[in-house]
C-alpha angles and dihedrals in degrees: 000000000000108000099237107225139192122219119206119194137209135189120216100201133023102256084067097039096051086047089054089060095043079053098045087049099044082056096051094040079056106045090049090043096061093044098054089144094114137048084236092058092048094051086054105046098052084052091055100049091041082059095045084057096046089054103045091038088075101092099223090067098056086046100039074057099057089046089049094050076042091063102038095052083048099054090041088053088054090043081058088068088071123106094216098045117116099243096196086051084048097050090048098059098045092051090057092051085047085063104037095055090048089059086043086060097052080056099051098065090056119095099178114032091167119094113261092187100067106088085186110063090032085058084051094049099051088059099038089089088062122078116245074001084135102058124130103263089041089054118022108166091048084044080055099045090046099059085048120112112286089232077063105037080052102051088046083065099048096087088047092057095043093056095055094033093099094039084055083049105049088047094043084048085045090044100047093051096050086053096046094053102088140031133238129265133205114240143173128214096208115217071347112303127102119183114176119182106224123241108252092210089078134026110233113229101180137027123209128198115183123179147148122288102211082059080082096214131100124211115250095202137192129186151161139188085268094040153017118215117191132178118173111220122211104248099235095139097175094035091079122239114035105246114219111250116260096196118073121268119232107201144134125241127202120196106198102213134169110216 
């Protein structure tokens, strides 16, 4: 029977940790989007897409994306040089990043993506910062949309989601290859620590703890481009602080890195 495990991830600077958010929140924007049967979901998921927006409206993020497609595109050129590499696979890859950089640039040159012409959601994310700032009598024409069909509400969404779809696209693309680009290693945290020295040769983007589940502990880690610091935690949530575990952790790490 198949051990059932748990990955944990880390970034070590703040270009893949803000990418890390904008993907936690596409996930949930989509997930709500597509379960629109209740008010509550809708609720959600408005609140959802109004947060992607605000994210990916901050110009560095759309340009700290164009320089990491840059660089990818740049270390899978030079893997081209080896002999044992699968060229079709390859091309493949780079064409999509091709793509995918020529949409980005569209992108770049756009200040505002969220739609200006909808009295309605701009109402919604003027309040979102105050707490209860949504409620009915504070928004009555939100209060109206959100008791419309689900087939409406969703259809109300759909220009939303289609503004932000090749952004998804271009940061899932960004994402997979960072991930992709190591493999994993098998570790122990010995009486629960782990502490690894990077290699200087290559800057590590993304770390990746992955256990098993029935070990019943989870990695507090800490890391930087010099060292990764790692303590497994008993998992007693309701038993109030977390107690450092006292076996040793079998585990593989995978630090994503770009040469």
């Amino acid at each position: 029977m198949t051990q059932q495990t748990l990955s944990f991830e880390h970034p070590i600077n703040e270009r893949i940790r803000t990418f890390l958010r904008a993907e936690h929140l596409f996930q949930l924007a989509k997930y709500r989007f597509n379960s629109l049967e209740s008010i509550w979901d809708a609720r959600d998921c408005v609140a959802a897409i109004i947060e992607v927006f605000n994210l990916v409206e901050r110009t560095e993020f759309r340009s700290e994306l164009a320089k990491e497609l840059e660089r990818h595109a740049n270390s899978l050129q030079r893997l081209a040089k080896t002999p044992a590499v699968d060229y079709r696979a390859l091309d493949k890859v780079l064409r999509e990043l091709e793509r995918t950089q020529e949409v980005l640039k569209g992108y770049s040159a756009k200040q505002g993506l969220f739609p200006q012409n909808c009295e309605l959601f701009n109402g919604v994310r003027q309040r979102l910062m105050i707490p209860g700032g949504t409620c009915s009598f504070d928004l009555p024409a939100f209060h109206y949309w959100l008791n419309m069909p689900p087939r409406t509400r969703q259809l109300s969404l759909v220009q939303w989601v289609e503004i932000l779809d090749p952004l998804e696209k271009a940061l899932n693309l960004v994402l997979e290859l960072t991930r992709q680009s190591s493999m994993p290693t098998k570790e122990m945290g010995m009486s629960g620590i782990f502490q690894k020295t990077m290699a200087q040769q290559a800057s590590c983007l993304l770390v990746r703890v992955t256990l098993r589940s029935d070990l019943g502990v989870y990695p507090e880690i800490s890391a930087n481009k010099h060292r990764i610091n790692i303590r497994f935690l008993y998992a007693n949530i309701e038993q109030g602080k977390p107690a450092l575990a006292t076996q040793d952790i079998p585990f593989e790490l995978t630090c994503s890195m770009i040469l």
